[in-house]
matplotlib code that plots the C-alpha trace (Angstrom):
import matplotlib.pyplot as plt

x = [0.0, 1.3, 1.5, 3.5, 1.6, 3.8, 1.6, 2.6, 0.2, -3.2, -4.3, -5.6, -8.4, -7.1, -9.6, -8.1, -4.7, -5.1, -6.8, -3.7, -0.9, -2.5, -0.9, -1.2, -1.3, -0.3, 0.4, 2.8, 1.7, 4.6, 3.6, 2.9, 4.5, 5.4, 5.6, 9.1, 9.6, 10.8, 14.5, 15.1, 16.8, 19.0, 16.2, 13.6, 15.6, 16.1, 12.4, 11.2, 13.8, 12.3, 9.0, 9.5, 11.0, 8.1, 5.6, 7.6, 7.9, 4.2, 3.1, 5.3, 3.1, 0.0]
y = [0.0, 3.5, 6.0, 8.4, 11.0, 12.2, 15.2, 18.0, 20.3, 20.4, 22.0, 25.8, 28.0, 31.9, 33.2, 30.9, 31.6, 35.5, 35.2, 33.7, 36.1, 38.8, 41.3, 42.1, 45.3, 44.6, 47.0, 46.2, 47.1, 49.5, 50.4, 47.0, 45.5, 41.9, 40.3, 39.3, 35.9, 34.2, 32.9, 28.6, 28.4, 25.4, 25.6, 24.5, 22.0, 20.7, 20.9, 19.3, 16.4, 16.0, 15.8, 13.2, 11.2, 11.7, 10.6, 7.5, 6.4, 7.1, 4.7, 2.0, 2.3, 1.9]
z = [0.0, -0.8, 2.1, 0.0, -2.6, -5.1, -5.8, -3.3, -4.3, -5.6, -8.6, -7.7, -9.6, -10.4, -7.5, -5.2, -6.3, -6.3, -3.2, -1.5, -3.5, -2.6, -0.7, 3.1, 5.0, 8.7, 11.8, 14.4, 18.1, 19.0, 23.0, 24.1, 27.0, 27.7, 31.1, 32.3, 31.9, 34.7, 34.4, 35.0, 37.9, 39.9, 42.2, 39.6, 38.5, 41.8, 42.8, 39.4, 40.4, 44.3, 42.9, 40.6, 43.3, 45.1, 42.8, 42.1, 45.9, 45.7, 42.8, 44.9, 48.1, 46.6]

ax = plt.figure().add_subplot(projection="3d")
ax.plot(x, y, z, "-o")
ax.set_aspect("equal")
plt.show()
């Protein structure tokens, strides 16, 4: 069975194809202001590692 199509792309109409050429006017948002994004840390590191250890003792016990 073939899983592969050797056709890439489909035939398109001239609407459909002008449609998708044409050209877009965009605006940027100059004044907007992202939130700081919070640095990785040892810390989180170390506290995704304790609770993984957690969660396997856990699965033992029950």
């Amino acid at each position: 069975m073939k899983k592969q199509s050797n056709i890439l792309f489909t035939k398109l109409g001239e609407y459909v194809l002008a449609n998708l050429t044409r050209e877009v006017k965009e605006t940027l948002a100059v004044g907007i202001k992202l939130p700081a994004q919070k640095t990785f840390t040892v810390t989180d590191l170390w506290n995704i590692q304790r609770q993984k250890k957690q969660m396997v003792q856990r699965r033992f016990l029950l």
